[in-house]
C-alpha positions as a Python dict, from the first residue, in 0.01 Angstrom:
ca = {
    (1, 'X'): (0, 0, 0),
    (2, 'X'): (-167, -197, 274),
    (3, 'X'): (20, -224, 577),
    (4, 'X'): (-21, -586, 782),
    (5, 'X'): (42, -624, 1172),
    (6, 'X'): (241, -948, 1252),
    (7, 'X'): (70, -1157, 1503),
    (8, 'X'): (305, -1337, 1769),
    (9, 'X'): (208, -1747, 1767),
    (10, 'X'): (53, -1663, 2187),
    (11, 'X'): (-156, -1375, 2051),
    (12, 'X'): (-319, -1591, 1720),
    (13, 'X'): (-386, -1873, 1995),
    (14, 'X'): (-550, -1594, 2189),
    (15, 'X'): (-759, -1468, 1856),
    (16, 'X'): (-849, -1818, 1818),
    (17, 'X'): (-971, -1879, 2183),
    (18, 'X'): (-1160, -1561, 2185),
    (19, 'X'): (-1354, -1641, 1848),
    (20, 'X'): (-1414, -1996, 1997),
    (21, 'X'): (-1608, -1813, 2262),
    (22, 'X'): (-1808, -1560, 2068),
    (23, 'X'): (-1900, -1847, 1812),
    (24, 'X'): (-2009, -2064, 2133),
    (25, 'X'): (-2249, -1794, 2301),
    (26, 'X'): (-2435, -1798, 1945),
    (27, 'X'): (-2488, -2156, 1877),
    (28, 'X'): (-2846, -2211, 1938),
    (29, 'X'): (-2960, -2415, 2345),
    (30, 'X'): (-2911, -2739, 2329),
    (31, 'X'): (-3201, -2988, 2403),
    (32, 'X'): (-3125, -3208, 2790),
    (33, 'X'): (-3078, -3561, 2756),
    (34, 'X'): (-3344, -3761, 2726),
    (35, 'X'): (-3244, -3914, 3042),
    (36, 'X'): (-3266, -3579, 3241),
    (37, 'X'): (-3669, -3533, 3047),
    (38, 'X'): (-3888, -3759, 3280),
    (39, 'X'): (-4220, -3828, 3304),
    (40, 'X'): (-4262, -3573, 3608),
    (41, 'X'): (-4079, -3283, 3371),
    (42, 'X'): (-4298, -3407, 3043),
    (43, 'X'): (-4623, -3383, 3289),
    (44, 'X'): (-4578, -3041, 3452),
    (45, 'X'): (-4452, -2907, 3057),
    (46, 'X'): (-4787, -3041, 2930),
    (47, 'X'): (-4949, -2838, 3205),
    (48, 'X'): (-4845, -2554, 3306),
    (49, 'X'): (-4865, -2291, 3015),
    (50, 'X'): (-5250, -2296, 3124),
    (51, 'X'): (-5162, -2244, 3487),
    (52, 'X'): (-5249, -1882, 3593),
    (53, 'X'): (-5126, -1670, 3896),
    (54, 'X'): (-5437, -1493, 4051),
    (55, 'X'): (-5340, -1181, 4303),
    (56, 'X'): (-5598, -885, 4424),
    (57, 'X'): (-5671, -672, 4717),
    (58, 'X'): (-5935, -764, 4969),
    (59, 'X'): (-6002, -642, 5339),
    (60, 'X'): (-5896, -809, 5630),
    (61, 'X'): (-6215, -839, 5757),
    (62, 'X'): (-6470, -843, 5537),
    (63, 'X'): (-6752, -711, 5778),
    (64, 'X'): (-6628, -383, 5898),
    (65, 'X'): (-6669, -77, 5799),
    (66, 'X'): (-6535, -42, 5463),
    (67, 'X'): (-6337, 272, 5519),
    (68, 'X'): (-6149, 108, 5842),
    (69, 'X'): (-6045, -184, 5689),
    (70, 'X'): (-5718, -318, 5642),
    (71, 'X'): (-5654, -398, 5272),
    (72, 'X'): (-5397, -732, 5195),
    (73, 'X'): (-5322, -880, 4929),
    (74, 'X'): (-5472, -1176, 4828),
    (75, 'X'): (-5301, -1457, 4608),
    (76, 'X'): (-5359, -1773, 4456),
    (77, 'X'): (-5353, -1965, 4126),
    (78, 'X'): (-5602, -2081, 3865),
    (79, 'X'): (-5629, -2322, 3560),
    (80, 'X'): (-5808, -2257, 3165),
    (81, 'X'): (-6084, -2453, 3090),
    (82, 'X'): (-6162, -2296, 2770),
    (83, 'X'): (-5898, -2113, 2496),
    (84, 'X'): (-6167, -1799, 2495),
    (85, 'X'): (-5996, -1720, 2865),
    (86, 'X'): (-6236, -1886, 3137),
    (87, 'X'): (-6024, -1969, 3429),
    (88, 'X'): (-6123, -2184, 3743),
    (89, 'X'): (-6052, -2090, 4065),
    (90, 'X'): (-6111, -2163, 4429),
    (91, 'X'): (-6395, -1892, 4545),
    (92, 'X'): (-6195, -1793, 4845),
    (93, 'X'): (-5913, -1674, 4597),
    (94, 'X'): (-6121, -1387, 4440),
    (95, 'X'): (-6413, -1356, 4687),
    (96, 'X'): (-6437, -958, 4810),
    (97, 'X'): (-6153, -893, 4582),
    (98, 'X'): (-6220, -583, 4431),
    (99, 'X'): (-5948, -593, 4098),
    (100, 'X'): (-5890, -920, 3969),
    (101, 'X'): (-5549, -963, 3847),
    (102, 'X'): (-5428, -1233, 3645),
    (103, 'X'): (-5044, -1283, 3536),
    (104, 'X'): (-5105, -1608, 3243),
    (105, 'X'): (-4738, -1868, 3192),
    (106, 'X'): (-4561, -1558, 2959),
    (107, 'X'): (-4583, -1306, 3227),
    (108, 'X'): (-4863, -1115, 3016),
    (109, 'X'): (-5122, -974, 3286),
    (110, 'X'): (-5450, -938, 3261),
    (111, 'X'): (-5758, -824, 3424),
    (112, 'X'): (-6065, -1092, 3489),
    (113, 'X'): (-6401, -1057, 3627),
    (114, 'X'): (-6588, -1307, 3839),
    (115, 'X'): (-6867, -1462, 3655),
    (116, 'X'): (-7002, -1730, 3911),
    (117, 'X'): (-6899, -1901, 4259),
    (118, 'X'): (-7020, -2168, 4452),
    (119, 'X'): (-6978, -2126, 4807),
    (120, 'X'): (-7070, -2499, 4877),
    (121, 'X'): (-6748, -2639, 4708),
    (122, 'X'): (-6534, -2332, 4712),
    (123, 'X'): (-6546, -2323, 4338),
    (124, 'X'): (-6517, -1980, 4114),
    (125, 'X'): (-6490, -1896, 3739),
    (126, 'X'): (-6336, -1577, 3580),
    (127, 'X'): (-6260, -1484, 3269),
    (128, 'X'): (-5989, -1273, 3056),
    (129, 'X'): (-6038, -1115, 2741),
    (130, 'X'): (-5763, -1286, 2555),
    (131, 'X'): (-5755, -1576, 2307),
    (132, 'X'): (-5694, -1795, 2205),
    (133, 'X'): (-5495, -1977, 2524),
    (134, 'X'): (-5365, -2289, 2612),
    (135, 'X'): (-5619, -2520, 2812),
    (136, 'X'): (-5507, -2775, 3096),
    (137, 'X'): (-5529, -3109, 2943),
    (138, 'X'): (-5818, -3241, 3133),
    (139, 'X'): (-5826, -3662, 3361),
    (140, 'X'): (-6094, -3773, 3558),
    (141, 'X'): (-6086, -3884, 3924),
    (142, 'X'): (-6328, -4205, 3886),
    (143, 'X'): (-5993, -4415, 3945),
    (144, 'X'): (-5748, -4278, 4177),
    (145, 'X'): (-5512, -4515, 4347),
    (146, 'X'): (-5375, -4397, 4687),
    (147, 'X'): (-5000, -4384, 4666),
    (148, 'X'): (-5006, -4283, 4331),
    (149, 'X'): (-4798, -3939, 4216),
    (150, 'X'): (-4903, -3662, 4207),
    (151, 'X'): (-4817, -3284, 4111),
    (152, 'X'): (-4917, -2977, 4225),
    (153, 'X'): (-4824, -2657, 4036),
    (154, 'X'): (-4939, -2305, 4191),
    (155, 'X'): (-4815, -1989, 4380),
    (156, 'X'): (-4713, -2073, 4740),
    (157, 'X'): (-4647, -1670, 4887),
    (158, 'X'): (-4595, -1574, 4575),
    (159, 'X'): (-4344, -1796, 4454),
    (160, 'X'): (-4475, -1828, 4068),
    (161, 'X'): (-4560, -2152, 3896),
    (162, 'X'): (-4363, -2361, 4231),
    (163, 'X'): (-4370, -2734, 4136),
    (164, 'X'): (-4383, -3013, 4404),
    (165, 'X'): (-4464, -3362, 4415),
    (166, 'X'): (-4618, -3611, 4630),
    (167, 'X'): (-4876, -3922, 4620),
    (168, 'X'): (-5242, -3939, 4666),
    (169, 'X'): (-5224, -4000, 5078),
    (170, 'X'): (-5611, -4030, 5093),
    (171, 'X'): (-5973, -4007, 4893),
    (172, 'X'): (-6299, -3896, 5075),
    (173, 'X'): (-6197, -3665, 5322),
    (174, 'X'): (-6468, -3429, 5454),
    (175, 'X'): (-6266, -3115, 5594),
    (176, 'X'): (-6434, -2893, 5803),
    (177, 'X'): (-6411, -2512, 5746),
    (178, 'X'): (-6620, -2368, 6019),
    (179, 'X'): (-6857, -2448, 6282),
    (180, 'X'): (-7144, -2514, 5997),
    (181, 'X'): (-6990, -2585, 5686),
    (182, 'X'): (-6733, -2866, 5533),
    (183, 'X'): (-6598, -2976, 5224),
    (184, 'X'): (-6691, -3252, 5156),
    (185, 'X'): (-6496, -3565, 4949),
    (186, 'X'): (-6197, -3410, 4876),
    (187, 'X'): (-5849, -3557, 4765),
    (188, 'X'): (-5555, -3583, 5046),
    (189, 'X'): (-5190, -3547, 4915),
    (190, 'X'): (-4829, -3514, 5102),
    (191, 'X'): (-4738, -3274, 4782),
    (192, 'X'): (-4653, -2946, 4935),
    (193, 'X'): (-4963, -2701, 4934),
    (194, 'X'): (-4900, -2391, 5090),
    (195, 'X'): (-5114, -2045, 5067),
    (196, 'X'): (-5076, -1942, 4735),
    (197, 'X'): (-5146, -2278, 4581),
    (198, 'X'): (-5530, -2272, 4623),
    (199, 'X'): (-5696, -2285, 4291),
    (200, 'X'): (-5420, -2461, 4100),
    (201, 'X'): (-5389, -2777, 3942),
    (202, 'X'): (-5327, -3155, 4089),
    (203, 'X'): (-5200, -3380, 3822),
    (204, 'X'): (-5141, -3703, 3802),
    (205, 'X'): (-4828, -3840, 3612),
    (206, 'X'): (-4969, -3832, 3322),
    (207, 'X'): (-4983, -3483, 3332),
    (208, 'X'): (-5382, -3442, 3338),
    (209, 'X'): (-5533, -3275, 3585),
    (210, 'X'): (-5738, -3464, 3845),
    (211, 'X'): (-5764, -3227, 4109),
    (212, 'X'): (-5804, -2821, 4215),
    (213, 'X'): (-5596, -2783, 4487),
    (214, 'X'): (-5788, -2620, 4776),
    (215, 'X'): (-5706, -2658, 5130),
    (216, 'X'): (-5460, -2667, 5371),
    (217, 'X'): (-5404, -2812, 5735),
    (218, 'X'): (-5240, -2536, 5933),
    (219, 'X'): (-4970, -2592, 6164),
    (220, 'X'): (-4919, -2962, 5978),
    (221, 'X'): (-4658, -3075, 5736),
    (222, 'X'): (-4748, -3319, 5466),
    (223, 'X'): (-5133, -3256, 5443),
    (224, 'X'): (-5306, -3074, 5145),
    (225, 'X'): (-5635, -3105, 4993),
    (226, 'X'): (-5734, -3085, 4680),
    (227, 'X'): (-6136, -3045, 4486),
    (228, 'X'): (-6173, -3424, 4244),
    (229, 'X'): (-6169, -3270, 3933),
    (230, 'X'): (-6492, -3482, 3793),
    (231, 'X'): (-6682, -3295, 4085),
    (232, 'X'): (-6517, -2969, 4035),
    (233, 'X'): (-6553, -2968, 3645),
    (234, 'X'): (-6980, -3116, 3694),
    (235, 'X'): (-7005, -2804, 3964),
    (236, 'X'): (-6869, -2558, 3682),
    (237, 'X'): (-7106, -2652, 3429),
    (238, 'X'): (-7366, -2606, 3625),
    (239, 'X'): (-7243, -2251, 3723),
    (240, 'X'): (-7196, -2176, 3300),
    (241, 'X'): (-7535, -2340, 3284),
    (242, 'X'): (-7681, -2041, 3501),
    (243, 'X'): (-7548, -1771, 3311),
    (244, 'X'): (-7759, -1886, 2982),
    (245, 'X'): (-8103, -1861, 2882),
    (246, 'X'): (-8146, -2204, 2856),
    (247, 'X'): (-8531, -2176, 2728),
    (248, 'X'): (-8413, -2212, 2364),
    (249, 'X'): (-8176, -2497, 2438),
    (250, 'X'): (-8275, -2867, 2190),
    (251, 'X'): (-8070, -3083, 2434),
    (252, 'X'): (-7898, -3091, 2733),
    (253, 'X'): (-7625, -3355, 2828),
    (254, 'X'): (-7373, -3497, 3125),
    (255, 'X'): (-7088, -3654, 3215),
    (256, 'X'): (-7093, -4001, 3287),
    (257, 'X'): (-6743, -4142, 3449),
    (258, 'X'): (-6631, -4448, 3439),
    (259, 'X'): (-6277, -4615, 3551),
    (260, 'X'): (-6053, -4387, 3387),
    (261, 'X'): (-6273, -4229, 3135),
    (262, 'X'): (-6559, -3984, 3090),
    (263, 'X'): (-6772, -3880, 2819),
    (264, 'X'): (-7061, -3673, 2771),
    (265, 'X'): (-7436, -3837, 2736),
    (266, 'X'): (-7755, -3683, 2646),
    (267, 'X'): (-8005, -3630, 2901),
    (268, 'X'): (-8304, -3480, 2720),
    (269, 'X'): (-8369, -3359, 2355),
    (270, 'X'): (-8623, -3210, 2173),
    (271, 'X'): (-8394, -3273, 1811),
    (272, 'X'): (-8557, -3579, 1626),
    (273, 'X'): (-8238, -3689, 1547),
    (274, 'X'): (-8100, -3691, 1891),
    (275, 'X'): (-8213, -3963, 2146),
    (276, 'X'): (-8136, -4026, 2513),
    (277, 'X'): (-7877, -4182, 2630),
    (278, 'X'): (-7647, -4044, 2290),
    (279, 'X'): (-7255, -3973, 2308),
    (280, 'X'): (-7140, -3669, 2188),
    (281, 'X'): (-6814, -3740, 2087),
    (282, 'X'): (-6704, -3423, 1915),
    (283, 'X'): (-6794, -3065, 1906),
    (284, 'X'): (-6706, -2840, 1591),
    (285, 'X'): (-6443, -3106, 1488),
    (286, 'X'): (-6240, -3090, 1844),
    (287, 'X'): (-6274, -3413, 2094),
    (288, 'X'): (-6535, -3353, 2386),
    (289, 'X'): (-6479, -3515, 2710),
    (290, 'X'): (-6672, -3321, 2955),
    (291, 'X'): (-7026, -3080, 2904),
    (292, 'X'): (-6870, -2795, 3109),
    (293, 'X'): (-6687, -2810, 2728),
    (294, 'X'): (-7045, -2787, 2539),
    (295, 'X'): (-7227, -2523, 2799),
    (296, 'X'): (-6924, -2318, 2735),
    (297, 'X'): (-6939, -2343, 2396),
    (298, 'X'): (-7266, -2229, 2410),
    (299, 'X'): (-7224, -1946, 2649),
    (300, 'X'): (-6989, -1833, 2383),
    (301, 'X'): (-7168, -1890, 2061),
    (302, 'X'): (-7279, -1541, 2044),
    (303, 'X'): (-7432, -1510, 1707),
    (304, 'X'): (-7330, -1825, 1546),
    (305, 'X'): (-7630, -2032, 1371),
    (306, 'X'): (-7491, -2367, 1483),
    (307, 'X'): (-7299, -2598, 1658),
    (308, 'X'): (-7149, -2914, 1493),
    (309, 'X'): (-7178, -3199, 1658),
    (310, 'X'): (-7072, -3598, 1657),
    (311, 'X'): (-7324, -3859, 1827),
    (312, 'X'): (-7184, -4188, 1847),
    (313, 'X'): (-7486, -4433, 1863),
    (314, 'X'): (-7479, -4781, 1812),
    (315, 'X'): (-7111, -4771, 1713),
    (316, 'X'): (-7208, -4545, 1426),
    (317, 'X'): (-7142, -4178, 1425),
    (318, 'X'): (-7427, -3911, 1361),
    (319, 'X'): (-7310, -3551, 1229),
    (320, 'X'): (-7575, -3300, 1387),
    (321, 'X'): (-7613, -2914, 1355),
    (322, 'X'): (-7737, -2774, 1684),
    (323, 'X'): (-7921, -2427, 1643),
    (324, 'X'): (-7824, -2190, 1939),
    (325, 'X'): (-7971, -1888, 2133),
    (326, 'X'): (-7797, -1532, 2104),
    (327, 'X'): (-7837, -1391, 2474),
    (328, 'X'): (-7749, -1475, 2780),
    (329, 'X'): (-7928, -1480, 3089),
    (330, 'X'): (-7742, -1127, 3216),
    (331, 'X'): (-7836, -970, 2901),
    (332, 'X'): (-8196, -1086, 2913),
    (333, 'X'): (-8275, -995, 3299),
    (334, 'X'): (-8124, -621, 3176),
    (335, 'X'): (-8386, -529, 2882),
    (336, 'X'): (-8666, -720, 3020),
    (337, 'X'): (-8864, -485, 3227),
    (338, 'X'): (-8900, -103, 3215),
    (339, 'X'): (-8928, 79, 3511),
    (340, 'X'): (-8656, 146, 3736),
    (341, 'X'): (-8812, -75, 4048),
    (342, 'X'): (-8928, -332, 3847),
    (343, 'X'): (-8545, -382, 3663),
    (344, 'X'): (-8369, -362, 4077),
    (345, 'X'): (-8596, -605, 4120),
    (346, 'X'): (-8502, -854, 3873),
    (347, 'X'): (-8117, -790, 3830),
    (348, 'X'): (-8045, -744, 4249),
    (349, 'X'): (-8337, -940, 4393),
    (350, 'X'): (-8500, -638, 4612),
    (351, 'X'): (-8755, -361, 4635),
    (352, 'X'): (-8585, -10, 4733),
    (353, 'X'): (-8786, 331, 4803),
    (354, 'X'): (-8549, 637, 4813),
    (355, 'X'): (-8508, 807, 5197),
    (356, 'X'): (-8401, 1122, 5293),
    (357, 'X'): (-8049, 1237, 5238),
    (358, 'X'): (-8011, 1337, 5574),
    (359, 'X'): (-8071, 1023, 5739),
    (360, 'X'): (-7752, 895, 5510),
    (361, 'X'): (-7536, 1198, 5574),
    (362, 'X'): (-7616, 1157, 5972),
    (363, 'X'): (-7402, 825, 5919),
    (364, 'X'): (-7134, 920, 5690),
    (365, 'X'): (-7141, 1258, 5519),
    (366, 'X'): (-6955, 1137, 5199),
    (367, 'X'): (-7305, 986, 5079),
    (368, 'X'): (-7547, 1209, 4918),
    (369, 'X'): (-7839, 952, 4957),
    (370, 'X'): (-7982, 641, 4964),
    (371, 'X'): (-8219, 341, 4907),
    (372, 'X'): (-8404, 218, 5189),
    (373, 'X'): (-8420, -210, 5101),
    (374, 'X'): (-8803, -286, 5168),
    (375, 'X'): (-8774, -673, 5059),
    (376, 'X'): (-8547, -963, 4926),
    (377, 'X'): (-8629, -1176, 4702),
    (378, 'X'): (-8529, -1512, 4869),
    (379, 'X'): (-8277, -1681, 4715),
    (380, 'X'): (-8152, -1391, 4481),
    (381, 'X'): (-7878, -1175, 4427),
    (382, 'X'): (-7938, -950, 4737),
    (383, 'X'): (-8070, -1243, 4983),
    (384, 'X'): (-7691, -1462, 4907),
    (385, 'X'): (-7509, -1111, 4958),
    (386, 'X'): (-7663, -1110, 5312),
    (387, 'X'): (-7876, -778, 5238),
    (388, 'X'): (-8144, -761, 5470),
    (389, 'X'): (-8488, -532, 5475),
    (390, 'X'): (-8396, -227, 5675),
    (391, 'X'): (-8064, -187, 5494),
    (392, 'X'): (-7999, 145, 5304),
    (393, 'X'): (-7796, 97, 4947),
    (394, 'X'): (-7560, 394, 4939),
    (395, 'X'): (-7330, 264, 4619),
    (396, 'X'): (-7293, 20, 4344),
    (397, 'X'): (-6994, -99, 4173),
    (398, 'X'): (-6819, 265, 4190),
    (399, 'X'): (-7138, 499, 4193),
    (400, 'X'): (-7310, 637, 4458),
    (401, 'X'): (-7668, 540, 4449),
    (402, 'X'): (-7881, 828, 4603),
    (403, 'X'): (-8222, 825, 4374),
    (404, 'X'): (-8375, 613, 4105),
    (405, 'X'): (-8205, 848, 3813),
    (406, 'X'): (-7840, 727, 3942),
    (407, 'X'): (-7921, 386, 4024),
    (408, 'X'): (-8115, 342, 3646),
    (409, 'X'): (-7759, 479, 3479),
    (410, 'X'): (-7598, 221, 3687),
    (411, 'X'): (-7829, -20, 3534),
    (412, 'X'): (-7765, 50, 3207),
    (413, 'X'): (-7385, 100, 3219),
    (414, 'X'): (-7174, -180, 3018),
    (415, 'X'): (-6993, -262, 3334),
    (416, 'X'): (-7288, -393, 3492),
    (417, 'X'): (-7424, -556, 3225),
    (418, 'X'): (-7098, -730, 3157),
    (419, 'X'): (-7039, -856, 3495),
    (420, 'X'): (-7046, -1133, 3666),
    (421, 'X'): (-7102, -935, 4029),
    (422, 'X'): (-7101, -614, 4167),
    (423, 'X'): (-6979, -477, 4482),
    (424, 'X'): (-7164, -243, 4716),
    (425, 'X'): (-7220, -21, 5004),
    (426, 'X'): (-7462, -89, 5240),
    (427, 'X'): (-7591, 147, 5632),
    (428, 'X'): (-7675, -115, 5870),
    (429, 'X'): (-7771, 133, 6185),
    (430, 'X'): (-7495, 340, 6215),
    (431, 'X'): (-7211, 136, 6057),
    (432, 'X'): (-7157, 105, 5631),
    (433, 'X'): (-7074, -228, 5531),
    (434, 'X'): (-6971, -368, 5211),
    (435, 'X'): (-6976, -662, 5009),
    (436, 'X'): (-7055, -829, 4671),
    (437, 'X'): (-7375, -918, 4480),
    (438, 'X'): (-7350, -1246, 4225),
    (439, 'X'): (-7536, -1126, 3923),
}
């Protein structure tokens, strides 16, 4: 026989409320109003899954001795261009960092490598090894209107993914940075920027970005600066550009901006079926809007046959196939000469000659050797790293480099040829000195 309890009438209400509550904790969130979804929350939910948090470890002062330097941490933020995991950056975000750390919108971190920099506009692009990811949805900055809102979305002292807004305060500002050197033509905003926000987006309300926040004014309130994002994404191609071997390329092309829109023009072809002055409209059946799109595309085509391509000319559209090159310019500058000299000279832009190991252990005893730097090849690797004749190379990346047997392993080690720089060790008289060569 089954025996039932009887339930008093207070404790079946009290069944009741309790199941009322389990039943609520599982129904499933609830979309906000539509009233409570504006244009602001649309535009930063548009955005900011391709918004990155940067953070490393540099010294404190670059220029001393390497072993006496105080490490901090550096942090910033950073936005994907491309769904293969290229991220642009400010340069001073990942310059002299040593481990590149990037955390993406999902809190999955990743390590990235610098590929290129400009020091002119304070520009920088890394990459992850992930794909494919989301990709900030791209404006143009041929029409700002001041006292239109903006956005800015980026890491202020490590405060993830902080949102403020503002309005475009100014246009055309030329900041100065140093005694010899300005940025020129940048964006001013009353959005918050802090330290933490370089390399992150500006949008505008639309949600597109139209800006790389880059500057701030210390000990003011209100004043932040930000890179136009037609200049920013131009200066990036250009960078991409550089890392190919552009000897097999059939065109090349540019943005042209106009009020509010952009799209990408031919500028020379050797393709019959191309002309001058051509839109490419499309590239593998996605929209293109920019060439840093199309010299990306090609940096990555690694062993495909072909790109397909859209020309709009004359109102009628032109389906192309546009044959591609398999190496890069890194890969190229690696297997193209054979002795040991002749490759340092062509990958780091110098001329060594080993010295005796005594005159390196008379300066810091944790060296077994070293290269004495004879020359610099102006304008390379080595001359924009500051190396100068005299200088002794004691290490590269994490290798000593005592003789040409250790420095020719170094050579043809897959971290080398798979980055974008390489830090190293240099004696300058009696100090050591470090820094990073841009491959």
């Amino acid at each position: 026989m089954t025996l039932l309890k009887r339930f008093s009438t207070l404790q079946w209400l009290a069944i009741g409320v309790a199941l009322q509550s389990l039943a609520a904790t599982n129904l499933p969130a609830t979309e906000p109003s539509p009233n409570r979804i504006t244009r602001t929350v649309q535009a930063i939910r548009n955005a900011q899954p391709a918004v990155v948090n940067i953070e490393g470890t540099k010294p404190a002062n670059p220029t001393s001795n390497y072993r006496e330097a105080q490490q901090v941490n550096g942090m910033g933020a950073g936005v994907i261009v491309h769904p293969e995991g290229y991220i642009l950056t400010n340069q001073h975000v990942v310059q002299d960092v040593g481990r590149i750390e990037v955390t993406l919108h999902n809190g999955r971190q990743l390590r990235a490598r610098l590929l290129a920099r400009d020091a002119g506009t304070d520009l920088a692009l890394i990459k992850v090894e992930s794909r494919p990811l989301p990709v900030i949805p791209l404006g143009t900055s041929s029409d700002l209107m001041l006292g239109e809102p903006v956005i800015a979305i980026g890491n202020p002292f490590g405060y993830r993914h902080t949102v403020t807004e503002g309005i475009i305060s100014a246009l055309h500002r030329n900041i100065p940075v140093n005694g010899v050197q300005e940025y020129p033509d940048l964006i001013q905003t009353d959005a918050s920027i802090n330290p933490g926000n370089s390399g992150g987006p500006l949008l505008n309300a639309d949600g597109l970005m139209i800006g790389l926040n880059a500057a701030v004014r210390i000990g003011a309130q209100g004043i932040g600066f930000a890179i136009p994002v037609d200049k920013a994404l131009d200066v990036t191609a250009q960078m991409v550009r550089n890392l190919r071997d552009t000897r097999q390329d059939r065109l090349s092309a540019t943005t042209v901006y106009q009020q509010g829109d952009a799209h990408v023009q031919v500028t020379s072809s050797r393709m019959p079926q191309v002309k001058v002055g051509d839109k490419i409209v499309r590239l593998d059946g996605h929209p293109l809007q920019h060439h840093l799109q199309l010299e990306l595309a090609l940096l990555e085509s690694g062993d495909s046959e072909a790109l397909e391509l859209e020309i709009l000319r004359d109102q009628e559209t032109v389906a192309i196939r546009l044959p591609v090159g398999t190496q890069s310019k890194s890969q190229i500058r690696l297997t193209s000469t054979s002795t040991p000299a002749e490759r340092v000279s062509q990958v780091l832009g110098m001329r060594l000659q080993p010295i005796d190991p005594a005159m390196v252990r008379s300066v810091d005893d944790s060296y077994k050797g070293g290269m004495r730097v004879l020359s610099v090849s102006r304008g390379g690797p080595a001359d924009r790293a500051q190396i100068r004749p005299g200088d002794i190379l004691v290490g590269l990346l994490e290798w000593q480099t005592p003789n040409w047997d250790d420095l020719e392993w170094i050579l043809d080690s897959d971290e080398l040829s798979e980055a974008g720089s390489a830090k190293f060790h240099i004696i300058r008289g009696k100090d050591v000195f470090w820094g990073t060569l841009d491959l």
